[in-house]
C-alpha positions, 0 to 999 in steps of 0.5 A: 390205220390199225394194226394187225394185232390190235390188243390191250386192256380194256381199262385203257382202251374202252370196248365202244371204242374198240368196236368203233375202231374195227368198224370205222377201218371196215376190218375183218376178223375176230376180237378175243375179250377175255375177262377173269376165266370169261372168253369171248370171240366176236366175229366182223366182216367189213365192219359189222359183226356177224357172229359172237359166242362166249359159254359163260355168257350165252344160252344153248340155242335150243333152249332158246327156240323153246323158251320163245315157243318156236319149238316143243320141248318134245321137239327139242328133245327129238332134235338133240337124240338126232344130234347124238345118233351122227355124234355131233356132227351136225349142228342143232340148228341144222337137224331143226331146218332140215326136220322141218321143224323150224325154218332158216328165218326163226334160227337167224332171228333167234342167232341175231338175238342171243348175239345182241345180248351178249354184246349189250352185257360185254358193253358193260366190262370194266376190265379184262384184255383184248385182242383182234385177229386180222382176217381170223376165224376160229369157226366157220359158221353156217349162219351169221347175222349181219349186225351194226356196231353203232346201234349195238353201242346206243343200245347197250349204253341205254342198257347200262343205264338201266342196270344201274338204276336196278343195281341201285333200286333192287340190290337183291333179286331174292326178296320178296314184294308187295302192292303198296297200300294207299295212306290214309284214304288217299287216292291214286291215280295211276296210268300204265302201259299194258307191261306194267300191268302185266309185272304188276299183277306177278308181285302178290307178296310171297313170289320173290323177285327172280321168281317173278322174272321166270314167270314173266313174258318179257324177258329178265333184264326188261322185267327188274326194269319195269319192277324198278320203275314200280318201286321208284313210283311207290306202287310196290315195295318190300316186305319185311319178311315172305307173306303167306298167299292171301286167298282174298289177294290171289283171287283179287289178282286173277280176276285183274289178269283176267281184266287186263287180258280182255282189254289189252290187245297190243302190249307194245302201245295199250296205256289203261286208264286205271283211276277207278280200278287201280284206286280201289285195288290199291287201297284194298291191299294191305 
């Protein structure tokens, strides 16, 4: 059985193997990681985690809300006056349920999300302390998620994969990138999904790659993936120094966004069949 005071260093003890301790004892309480000044508490129950916070590593939750277009910045705005007028007593997510603004449904949805992520990038420490507090809550939550430490392991695992390939793939999200151009007249035949398309039509050889990121409707870490995959497949590559905009090249692009929106009706599963298109784009831009 696990002792009250479970507590170590992450370098003897990994954190998958932490979290499968606590969830294989079924315990209940909090486990403080700490690592340089980054605190992070995770919350279980019987087990399974229920909540985690760390503000260093998560977004306000309004943000959030906004940036996944549940709400307006208008909204957001209206609901953090309201929050200022009781002092802070109540929580922003309360005055959203309680203005009708959004219903209980979106702010779980949106909790158990911004959870997750922080859990996926806590899988990724190397080092630091920790520590569980049997049957100990520093908060009392009026939303809590009900989450599955093992499906939360398998996925930050493939996670870490992914990082590595992008740490060693793209070591510098600040510079810039373009279409490579087809050699010597060759021809490409090249197949991809709706969201490589989408990545694909961001990269115009002036946007550097964090830029590319904030435009982008996936979110950042999905985003340097499938830019990483693109340059591992040689369709971009970098450019030696920032590229003034082409007008030829933008117009080109938009008129392949503009394509790519007509047909792609479920990014999730549409694959486009690209041999004429894409040849012809490819070999194009220079």
């Amino acid at each position: 059985m696990m002792e009250l005071d479970l507590q170590g260093n992450i370098e003897q003890f990994t954190l998958p193997e932490i979290f499968q301790l606590i969830a294989s004892s079924r315990k209940s309480g909090t486990l403080g990681i700490q690592k340089d000044e980054s605190i992070v508490m995770i919350y279980f129950k019987d087990g399974d985690i229920t909540y985690g916070y760390g503000p260093r590593q998560t977004f306000h939750i309004g943000s959030l809300l906004r940036e996944k277009e549940i709400i307006t910045s208008e909204q957001l705005a209206e609901a953090i006056k309201n929050q200022a007028e009781a002092e802070n007593s109540k929580r922003l997510g309360e005055i959203l349920i309680n203005n009708k603004t959004i219903d209980r449904s979106d702010l779980e949805n949106v909790i158990t999300n911004q959870i997750e992520e922080l859990l996926y990038s806590l899988l990724s420490w190397s080092s630091g302390t920790f520590k569980f507090y049997e049957n100990q809550f520093p908060t009392e939550e009026e939303i809590t998620v009900h989450i599955s430490v093992e499906n939360v392991i398998l996925e930050g695992l493939r996670r870490a994969d992914e990082q590595n390939m992008v740490k060693e793939t793209l070591p510098d999200t600040k510079m810039v990138y373009t279409i490579t151009a087809s050699q010597a007249g060759r021809h490409r035949d090249v197949n991809m999904k709706a969201d490589e398309w989408n990545i694909m039509a961001l990269v115009n050889g002036h946007r550097t790659l964090e830029e590319i990121c904030k435009l982008s409707h996936l979110d950042r870490n999905k985003t340097l993936v499938k830019l990483a995959q693109l340059k591992l497949a040689g369709i971009i590559t970098q450019c030696e120094k920032p590229k003034e905009p082409k007008g030829e090249l933008d117009q080109m692009v938009n008129r392949l966004a503009g394509l790519f929106e007509d047909y792609l009706t479920d990014s999730s599963e549409s694959t486009i069949k690209s041999r004429n298109i894409t040849s012809s784009f490819l070999e194009t831009v220079d």
